[in-house]
N, C-alpha and C positions, 0 to 999 in steps of 0.2 A: 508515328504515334505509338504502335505498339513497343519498339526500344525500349522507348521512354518512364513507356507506363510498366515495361517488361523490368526496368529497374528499378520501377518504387514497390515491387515485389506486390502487383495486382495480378491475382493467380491467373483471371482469366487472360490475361495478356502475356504472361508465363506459357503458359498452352498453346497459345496462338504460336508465339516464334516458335516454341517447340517443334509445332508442326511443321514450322518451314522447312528447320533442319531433318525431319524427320521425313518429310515429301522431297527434297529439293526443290523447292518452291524459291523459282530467285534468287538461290543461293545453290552451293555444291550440296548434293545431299551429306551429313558428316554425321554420323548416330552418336559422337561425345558431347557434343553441345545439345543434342536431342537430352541425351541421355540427362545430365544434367537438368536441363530446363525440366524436364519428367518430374526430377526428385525435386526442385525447388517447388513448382507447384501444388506438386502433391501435399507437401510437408503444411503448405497452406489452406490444403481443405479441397482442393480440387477435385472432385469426382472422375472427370475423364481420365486426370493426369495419374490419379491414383490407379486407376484400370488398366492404363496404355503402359504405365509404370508395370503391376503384377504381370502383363502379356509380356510384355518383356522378361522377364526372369522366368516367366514360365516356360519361352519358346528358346531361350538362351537366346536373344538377340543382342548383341553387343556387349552381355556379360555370360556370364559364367551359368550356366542352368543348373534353377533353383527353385524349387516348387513352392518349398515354405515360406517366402516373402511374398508369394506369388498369392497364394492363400489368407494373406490379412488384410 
C-alpha cells in the first residue's frame, strides 16, 4: 500500500518508504533513494521530512555539508 500511495505523491506515505531506505527496513539500507523520497516529501509539506531533510545537510549525511538549507 505505501508504493502505491508513495506514488500518488501522499507525503505521508513519501516518509514512510523513506524511512525504509533510510532504516534498512526490508530492504538494503541505500541513503539515494532515502535521500530522494526526503526531498519529495518535503517539497509537499511534510514536517518530519522537512526536518530529517535539514539533519541531513546539516550533519553531511549523504550530501555535501551545509548548514544553510539546513536552517529553512
Amino acid at each position: 500500500m505505501v508504493p502505491g500511495t508513495a506514488n500518488a505523491g501522499h507525503p505521508g506515505a513519501l516518509f514512510a518508504l523513506t524511512l525504509t531506505f533510510d532504516n534498512g527496513e526490508g530492504v538494503t539500507r541505500d541513503i539515494d533513494p532515502a535521500l530522494a523520497f526526503y526531498r519529495d516529501a518535503a517539497v509537499l509539506g511534510h514536517g518530519g521530512a522537512t526536518a530529517s531533510l535539514g539533519a541531513f545537510f546539516h550533519k553531511g549525511k549523504g550530501v555535501p555539508q551545509d548548514r544553510a538549507p539546513a536552517s529553512h
